[in-house]
Phi, psi and omega in degrees: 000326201279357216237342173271358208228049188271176180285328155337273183331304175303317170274323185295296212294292166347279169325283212287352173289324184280004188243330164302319170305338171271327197272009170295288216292329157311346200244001171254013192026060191270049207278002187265336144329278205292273212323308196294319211276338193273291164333302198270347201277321183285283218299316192272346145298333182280309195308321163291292231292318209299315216278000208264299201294355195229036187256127174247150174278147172317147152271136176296163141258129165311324195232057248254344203250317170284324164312323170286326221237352164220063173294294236270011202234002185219180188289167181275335156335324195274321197278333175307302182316324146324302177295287175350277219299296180255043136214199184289111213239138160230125182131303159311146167257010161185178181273136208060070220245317168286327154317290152001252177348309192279331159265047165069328213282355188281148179224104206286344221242331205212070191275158193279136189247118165293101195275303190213000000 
């Protein structure tokens, strides 16, 4: 469920409900409806469509009960990386991507994919 409800998803369903709302109350003539709902409905669907092609999805933590249970027990580096790593990222073609890069380890061709 959590994999459907990225900020992408949310804004493409958004867009496409107000621009289905607008563009009903146009053919019901409906016309004080159909402009804003049609106008803000387009734009902010394409505007998901946009945000949907450059979305990586969160990493699972392998280890979701020791990771709770020994926050006060680790570097604060580890929780960042953690916090980085498991949410939703755009823009990027993968996670730690800059990171990569600066240690040689980047494969512009073939990039290394984080599962858990």
């Amino acid at each position: 469920m959590k994999k459907y409800l990225s900020p992408g998803n949310l804004i493409v369903t958004a867009g496409g409900i107000l621009a289905f709302i607008g563009m009903t109350a146009y053919f019901t003539d409906s016309v004080n409806l159909s402009v804003p709902t049609f106008f803000y409905g387009v734009p902010i669907f394409l505007i998901g469509l946009g945000l949907k092609t450059s979305e990586i999805p969160p990493v699972e933590l392998f280890d979701k009960t020791n990771f709770a249970t020994n926050k006060f027990n680790r570097p604060k580096e580890l929780t960042a990386l953690v916090k980085d790593v498991t949410r939703w990222r755009y823009g990027i073609k993968a996670h730690l991507e800059s990171s990569l890069e600066s240690i040689n380890l980047w494969d512009e061709d073939n990039p290394p994919q984080l599962k858990k």
